[in-house]
ZAMAR-759691 format. One record per residue (C-alpha): residue in three letters; x, y, z. Coordinates in steps of 0.2 Angstrom, whole numbers, plus 5000, padded with zeros to 4 digits. Example, Ala and Ser with C-alpha at 12.3 -4.5 7.8 and 13.67 -1.06 7.14 Angstrom:
BEGIN
<node rest="ala" u="5062" v="4978" w="5039"/>
<node rest="ser" u="5068" v="4995" w="5036"/>
***
This chain:
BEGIN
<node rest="unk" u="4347" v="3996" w="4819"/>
<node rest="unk" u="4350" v="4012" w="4809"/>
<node rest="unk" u="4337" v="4023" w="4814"/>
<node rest="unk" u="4330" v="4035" w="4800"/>
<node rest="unk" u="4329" v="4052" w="4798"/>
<node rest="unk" u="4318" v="4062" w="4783"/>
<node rest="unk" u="4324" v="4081" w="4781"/>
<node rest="unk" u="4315" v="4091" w="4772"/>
<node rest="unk" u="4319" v="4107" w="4764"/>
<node rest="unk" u="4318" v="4116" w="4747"/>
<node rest="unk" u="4338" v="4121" w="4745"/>
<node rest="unk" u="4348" v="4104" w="4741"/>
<node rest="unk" u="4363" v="4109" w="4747"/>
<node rest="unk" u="4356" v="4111" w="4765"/>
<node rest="unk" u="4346" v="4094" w="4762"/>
<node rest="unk" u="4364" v="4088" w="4753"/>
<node rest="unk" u="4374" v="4094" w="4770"/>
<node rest="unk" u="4365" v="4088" w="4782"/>
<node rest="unk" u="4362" v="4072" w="4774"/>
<node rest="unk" u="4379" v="4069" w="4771"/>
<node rest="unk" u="4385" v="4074" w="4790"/>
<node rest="unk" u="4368" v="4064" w="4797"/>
<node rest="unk" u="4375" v="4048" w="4788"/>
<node rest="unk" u="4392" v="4047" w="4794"/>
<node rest="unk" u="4383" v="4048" w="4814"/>
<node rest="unk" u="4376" v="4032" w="4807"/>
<node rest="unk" u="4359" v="4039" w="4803"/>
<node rest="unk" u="4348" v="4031" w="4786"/>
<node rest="unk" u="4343" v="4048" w="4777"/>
<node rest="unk" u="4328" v="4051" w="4767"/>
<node rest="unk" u="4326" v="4069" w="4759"/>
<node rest="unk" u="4310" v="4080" w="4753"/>
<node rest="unk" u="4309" v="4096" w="4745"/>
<node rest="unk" u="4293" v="4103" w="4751"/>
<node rest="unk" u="4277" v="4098" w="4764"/>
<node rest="unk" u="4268" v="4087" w="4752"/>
<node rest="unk" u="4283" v="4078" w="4747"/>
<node rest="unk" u="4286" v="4076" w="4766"/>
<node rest="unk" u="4267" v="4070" w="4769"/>
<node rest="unk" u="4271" v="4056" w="4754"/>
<node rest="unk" u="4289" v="4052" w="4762"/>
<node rest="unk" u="4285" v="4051" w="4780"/>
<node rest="unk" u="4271" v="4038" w="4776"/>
<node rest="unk" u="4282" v="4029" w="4761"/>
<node rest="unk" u="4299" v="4028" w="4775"/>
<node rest="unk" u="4292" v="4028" w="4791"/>
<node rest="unk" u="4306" v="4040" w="4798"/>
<node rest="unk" u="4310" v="4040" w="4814"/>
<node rest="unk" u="4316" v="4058" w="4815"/>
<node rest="unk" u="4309" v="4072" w="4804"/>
<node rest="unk" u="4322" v="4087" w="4802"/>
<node rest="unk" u="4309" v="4101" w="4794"/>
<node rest="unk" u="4312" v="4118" w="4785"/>
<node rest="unk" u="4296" v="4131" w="4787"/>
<node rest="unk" u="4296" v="4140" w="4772"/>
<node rest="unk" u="4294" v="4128" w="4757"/>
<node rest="unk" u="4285" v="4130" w="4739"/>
<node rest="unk" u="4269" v="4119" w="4737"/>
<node rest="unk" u="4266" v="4118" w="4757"/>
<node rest="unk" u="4274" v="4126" w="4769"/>
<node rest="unk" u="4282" v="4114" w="4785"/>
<node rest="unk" u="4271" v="4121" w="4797"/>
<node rest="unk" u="4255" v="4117" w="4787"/>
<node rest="unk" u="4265" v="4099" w="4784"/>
<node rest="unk" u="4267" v="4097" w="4804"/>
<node rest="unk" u="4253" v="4102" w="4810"/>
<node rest="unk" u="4245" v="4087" w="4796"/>
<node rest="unk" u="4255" v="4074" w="4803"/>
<node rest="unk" u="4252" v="4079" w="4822"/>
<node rest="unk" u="4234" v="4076" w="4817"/>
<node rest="unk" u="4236" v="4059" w="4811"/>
<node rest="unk" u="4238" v="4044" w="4825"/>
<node rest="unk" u="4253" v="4038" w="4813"/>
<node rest="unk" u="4262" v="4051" w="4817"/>
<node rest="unk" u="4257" v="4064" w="4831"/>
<node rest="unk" u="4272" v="4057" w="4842"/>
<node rest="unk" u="4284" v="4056" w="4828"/>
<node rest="unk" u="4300" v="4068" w="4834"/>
<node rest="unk" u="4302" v="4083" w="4823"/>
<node rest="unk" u="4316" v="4096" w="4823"/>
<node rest="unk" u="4311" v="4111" w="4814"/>
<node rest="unk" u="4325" v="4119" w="4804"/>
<node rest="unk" u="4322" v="4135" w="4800"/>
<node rest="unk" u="4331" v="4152" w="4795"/>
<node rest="unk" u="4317" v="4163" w="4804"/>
<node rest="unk" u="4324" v="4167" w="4821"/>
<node rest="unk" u="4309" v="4180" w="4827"/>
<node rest="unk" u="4301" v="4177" w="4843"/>
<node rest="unk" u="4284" v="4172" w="4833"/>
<node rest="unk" u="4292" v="4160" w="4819"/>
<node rest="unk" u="4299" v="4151" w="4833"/>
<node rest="unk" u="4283" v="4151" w="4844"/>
<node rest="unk" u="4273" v="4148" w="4828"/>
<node rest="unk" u="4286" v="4131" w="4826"/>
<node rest="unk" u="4282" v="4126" w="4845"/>
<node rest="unk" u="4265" v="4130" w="4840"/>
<node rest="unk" u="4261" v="4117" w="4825"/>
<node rest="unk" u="4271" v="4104" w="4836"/>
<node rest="unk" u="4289" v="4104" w="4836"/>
<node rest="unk" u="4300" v="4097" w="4845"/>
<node rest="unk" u="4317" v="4107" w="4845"/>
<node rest="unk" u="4316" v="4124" w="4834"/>
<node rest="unk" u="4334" v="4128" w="4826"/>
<node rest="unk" u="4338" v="4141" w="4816"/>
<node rest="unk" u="4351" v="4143" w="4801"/>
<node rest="unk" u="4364" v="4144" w="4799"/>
<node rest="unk" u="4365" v="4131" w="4812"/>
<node rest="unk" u="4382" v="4119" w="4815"/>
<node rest="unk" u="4382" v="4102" w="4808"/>
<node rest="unk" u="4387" v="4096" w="4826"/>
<node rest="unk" u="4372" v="4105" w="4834"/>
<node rest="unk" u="4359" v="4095" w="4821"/>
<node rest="unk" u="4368" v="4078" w="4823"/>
<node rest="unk" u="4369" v="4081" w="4843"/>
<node rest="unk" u="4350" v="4086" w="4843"/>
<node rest="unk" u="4344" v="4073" w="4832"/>
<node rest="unk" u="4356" v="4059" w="4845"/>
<node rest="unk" u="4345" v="4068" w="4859"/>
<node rest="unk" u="4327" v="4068" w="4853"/>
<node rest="unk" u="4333" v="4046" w="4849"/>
<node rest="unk" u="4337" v="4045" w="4866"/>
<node rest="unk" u="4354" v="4038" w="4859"/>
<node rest="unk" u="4366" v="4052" w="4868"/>
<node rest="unk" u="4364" v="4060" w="4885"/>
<node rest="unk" u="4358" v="4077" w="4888"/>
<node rest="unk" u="4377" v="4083" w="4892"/>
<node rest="unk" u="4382" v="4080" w="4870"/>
<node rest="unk" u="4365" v="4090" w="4868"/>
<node rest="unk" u="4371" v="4107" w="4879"/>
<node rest="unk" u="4388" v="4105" w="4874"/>
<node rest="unk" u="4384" v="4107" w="4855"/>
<node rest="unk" u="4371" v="4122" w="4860"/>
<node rest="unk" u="4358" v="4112" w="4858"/>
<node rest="unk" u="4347" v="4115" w="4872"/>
<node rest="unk" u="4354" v="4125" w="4889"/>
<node rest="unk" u="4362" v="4120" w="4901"/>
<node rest="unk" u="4348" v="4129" w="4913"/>
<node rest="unk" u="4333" v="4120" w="4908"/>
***
């Protein structure tokens, strides 16, 4: 069975990329523009993977995570925040609201199909280091 992923973020062309390289790993793709739209999607799709940006119009996806962690639906639903602030306290504040992985743009396709494979449990930790994913020291 296909297993879903909802990415949200505000500029299509990164929702349009990453859908497009997430689909031919296999993955159903769902897409939202901002944090209420992801609030509506994630209840409507039942993802199985949320791939979120930070900094979105109409609610941000911190506000948007830190929702959804506090509903029992979906506080253990994965989430990979996808984000193009790299300081020490964007990342923290992403680790903060409850994310899973924190990536920052521009990011490789091959790094966000191999983390999404890794938080499934459908790859091994090995595909995970080698795209840069995670390190090879944890």
């Amino acid at each position: 069975m296909e297993k879903r992923v909802l990415v949200v973020d505000d500029n299509a062309e990164t929702v349009k990329v990453i859908q497009d390289a997430l689909e031919r790993a296999g993955f159903s793709v769902a897409s939202a523009g901002n944090g209420a739209e992801c609030l509506a999607a994630v209840e409507e799709k039942q993802p199985d993977l949320l791939i979120l940006d930070i900094h979105m119009p109409v609610l941000s996806g911190l506000d948007a995570l830190k929702l959804l962690r506090q509903r029992p639906d979906t506080e253990d639903l994965p989430v990979i925040v996808l984000s193009g602030k790299d300081e020490y306290a964007d990342v923290r504040a992403g680790w903060g609201a409850g994310a899973d992985l924190y990536l920052t743009k521009p990011v490789r396709l091959g790094a966000v199909v191999a983390a999404a494979r890794w938080i499934l449990g459908e790859r091994d930790r090995a595909e995970a280091v080698a795209a840069g994913v995670v390190s090879s020291d944890l």
